[in-house]
Backbone as CSV, one residue per row, in Angstrom:
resi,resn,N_x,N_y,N_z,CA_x,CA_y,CA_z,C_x,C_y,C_z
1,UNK,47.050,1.303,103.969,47.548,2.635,104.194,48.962,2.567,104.716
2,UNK,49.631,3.697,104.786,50.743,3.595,105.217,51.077,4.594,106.197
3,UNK,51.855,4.286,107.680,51.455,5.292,108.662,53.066,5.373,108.750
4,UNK,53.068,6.836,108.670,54.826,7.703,108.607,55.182,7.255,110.248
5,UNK,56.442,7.417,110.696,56.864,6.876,111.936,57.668,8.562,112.162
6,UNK,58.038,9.059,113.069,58.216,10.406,113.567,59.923,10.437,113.250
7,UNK,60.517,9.395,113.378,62.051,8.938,113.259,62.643,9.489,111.902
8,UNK,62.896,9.963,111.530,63.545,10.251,110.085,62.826,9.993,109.008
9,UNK,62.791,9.875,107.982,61.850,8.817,106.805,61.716,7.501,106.891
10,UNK,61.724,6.803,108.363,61.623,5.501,108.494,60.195,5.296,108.612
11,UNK,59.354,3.940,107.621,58.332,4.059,107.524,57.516,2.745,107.662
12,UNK,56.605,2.657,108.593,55.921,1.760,108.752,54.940,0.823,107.922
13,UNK,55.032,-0.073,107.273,54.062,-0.339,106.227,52.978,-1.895,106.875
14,UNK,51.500,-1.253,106.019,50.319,-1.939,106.601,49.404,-2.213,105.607
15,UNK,49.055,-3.522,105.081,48.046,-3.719,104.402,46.920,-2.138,103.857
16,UNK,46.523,-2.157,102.890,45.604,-0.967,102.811,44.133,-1.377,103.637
17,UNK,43.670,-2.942,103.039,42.433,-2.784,103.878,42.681,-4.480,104.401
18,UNK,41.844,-4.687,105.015,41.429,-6.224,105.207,39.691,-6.543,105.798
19,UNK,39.594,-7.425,105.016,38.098,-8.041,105.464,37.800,-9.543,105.799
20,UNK,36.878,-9.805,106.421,36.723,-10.710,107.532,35.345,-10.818,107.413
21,UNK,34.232,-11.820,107.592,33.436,-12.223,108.367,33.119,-12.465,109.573
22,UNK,32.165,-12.056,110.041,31.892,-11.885,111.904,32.427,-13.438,111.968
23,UNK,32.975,-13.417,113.282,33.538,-15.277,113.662,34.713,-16.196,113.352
24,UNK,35.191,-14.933,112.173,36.038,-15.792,111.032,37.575,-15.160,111.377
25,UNK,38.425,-15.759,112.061,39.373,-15.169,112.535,40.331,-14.086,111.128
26,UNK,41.349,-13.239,111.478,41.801,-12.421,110.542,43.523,-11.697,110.649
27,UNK,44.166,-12.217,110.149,45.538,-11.778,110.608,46.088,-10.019,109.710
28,UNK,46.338,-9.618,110.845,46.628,-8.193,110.133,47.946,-7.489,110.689
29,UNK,48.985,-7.773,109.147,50.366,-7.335,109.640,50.756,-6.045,109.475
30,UNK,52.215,-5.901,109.881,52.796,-5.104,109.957,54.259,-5.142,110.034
31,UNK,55.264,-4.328,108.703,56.427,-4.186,108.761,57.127,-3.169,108.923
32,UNK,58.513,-2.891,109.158,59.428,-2.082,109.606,60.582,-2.264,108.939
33,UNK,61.136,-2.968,108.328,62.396,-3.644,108.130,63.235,-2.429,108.397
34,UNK,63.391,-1.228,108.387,64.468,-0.298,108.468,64.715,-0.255,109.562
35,UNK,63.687,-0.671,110.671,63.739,0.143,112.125,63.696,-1.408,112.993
36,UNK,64.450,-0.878,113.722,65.042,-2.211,115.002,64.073,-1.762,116.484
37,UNK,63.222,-2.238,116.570,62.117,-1.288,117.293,62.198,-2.185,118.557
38,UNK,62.886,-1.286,119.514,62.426,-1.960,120.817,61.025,-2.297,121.505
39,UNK,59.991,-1.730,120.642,58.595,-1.963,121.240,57.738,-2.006,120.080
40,UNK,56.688,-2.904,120.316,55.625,-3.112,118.642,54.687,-2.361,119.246
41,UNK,53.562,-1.522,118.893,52.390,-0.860,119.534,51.052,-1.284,118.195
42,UNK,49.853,-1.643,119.019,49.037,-1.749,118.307,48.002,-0.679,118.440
43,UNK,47.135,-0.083,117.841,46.240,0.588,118.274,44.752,0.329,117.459
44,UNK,43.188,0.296,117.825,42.466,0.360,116.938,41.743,1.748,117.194
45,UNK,41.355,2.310,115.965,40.438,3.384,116.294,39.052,3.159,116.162
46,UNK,37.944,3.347,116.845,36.407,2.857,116.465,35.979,4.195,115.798
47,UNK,35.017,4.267,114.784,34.602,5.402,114.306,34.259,6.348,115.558
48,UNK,34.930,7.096,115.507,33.873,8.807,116.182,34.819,8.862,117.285
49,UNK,35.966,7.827,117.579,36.609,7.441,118.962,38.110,7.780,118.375
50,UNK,38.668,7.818,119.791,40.586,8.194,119.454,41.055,7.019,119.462
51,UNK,42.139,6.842,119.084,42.225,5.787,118.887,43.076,4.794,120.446
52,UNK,42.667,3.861,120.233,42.930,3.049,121.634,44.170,1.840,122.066
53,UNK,45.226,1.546,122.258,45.852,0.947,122.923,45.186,-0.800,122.958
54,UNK,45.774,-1.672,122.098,45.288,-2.896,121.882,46.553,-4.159,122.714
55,UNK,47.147,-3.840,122.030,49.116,-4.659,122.930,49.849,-4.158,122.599
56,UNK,50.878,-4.414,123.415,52.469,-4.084,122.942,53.433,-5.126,123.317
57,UNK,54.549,-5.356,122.504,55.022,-6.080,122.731,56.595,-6.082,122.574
58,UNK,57.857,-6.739,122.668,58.938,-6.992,122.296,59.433,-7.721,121.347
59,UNK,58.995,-9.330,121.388,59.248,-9.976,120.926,58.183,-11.272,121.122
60,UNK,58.132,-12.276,120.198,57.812,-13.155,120.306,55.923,-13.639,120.253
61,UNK,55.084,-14.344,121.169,53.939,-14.284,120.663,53.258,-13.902,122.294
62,UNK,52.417,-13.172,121.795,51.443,-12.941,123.501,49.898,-12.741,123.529
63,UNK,48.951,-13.293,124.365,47.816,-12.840,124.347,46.707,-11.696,124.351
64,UNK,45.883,-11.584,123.197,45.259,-10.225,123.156,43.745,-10.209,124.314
65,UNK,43.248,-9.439,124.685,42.308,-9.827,125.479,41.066,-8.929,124.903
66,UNK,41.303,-7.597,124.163,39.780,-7.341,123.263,40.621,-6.082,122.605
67,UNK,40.331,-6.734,121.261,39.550,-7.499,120.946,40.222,-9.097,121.186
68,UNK,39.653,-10.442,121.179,40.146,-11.663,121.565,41.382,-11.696,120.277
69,UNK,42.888,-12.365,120.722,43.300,-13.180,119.637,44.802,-12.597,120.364
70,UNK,45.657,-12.455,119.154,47.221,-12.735,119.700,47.846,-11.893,119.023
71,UNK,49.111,-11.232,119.627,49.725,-10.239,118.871,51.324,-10.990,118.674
72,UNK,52.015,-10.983,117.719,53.041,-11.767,117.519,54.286,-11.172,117.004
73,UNK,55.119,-11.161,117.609,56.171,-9.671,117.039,57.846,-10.841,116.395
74,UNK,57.657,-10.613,115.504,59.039,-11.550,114.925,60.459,-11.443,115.935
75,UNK,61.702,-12.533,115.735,62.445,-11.946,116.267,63.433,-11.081,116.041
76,UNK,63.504,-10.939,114.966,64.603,-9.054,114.806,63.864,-8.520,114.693
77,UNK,62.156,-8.130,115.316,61.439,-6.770,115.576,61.231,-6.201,114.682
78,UNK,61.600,-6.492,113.549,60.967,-5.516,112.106,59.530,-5.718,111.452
79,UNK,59.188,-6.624,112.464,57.756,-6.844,111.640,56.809,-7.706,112.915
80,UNK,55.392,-7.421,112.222,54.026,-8.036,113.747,53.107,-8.360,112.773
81,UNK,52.284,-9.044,113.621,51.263,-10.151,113.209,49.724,-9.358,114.690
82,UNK,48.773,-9.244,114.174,47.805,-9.026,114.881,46.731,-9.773,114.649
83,UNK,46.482,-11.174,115.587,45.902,-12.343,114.856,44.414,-11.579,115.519
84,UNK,43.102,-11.499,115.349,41.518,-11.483,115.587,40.948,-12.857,115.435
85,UNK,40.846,-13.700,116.809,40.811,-14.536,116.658,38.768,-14.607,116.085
86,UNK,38.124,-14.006,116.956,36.656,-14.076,116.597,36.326,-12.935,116.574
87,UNK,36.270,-11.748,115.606,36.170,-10.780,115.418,34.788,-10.426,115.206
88,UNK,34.338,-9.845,115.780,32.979,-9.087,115.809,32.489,-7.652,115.322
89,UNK,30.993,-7.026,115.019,30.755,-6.293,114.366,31.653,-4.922,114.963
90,UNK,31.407,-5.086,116.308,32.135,-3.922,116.611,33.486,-3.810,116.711
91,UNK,34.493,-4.744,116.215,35.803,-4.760,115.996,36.178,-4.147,114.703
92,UNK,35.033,-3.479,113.846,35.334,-2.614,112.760,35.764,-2.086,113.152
93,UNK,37.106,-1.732,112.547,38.318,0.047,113.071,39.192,0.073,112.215
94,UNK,40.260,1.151,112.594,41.244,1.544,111.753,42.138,0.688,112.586
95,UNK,43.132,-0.329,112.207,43.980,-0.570,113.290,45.461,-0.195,112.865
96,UNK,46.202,0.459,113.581,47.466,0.879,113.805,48.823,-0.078,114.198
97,UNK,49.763,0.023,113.453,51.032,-0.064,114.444,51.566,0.770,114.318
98,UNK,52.805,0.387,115.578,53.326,1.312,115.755,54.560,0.902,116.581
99,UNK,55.732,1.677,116.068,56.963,1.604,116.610,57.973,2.905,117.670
């Protein structure tokens, strides 16, 4: 899918889907190239739920704590990495970035 950014027609782009096996780690990116984003935002939504606040970051690589794994933000900021290191049933969601 592709999630519009509020900034002008600058636009965030995200895999449409991704799938995984319970256990089986899963990397799920995200680019920007137009936008020089002082902050990466992740979000997942669980069905029936708003959606929730996962990391944020600047730059570089940092630890996720739940779901488990690592969020990794390049260094000219135009683009992130949202690694799931052991992803579980209930880590089904919509997941978001966001700039």
């Amino acid at each position: 899918f592709f999630a519009a950014v509020a900034s002008g027609r600058a636009q965030v782009q995200q895999e449409p889907s991704a799938e995984t096996t319970q256990g089986i780690g899963i990397n799920i990116t995200c680019s920007h190239p137009k936008i020089d984003a002082d902050y990466t935002f992740w979000y997942r939504q669980l069905p029936d739920q708003r959606p929730e606040l996962v990391a944020t970051a600047v730059r570089g690589t940092k630890p996720v704590q739940d779901p488990p794994g690592r969020l990794s933000v390049a260094a000219d900021r135009r683009s992130s990495a949202l690694w799931l290191a052991r992803p579980r049933r209930g880590d089904a969601a919509v997941y978001y970035c966001a700039v």
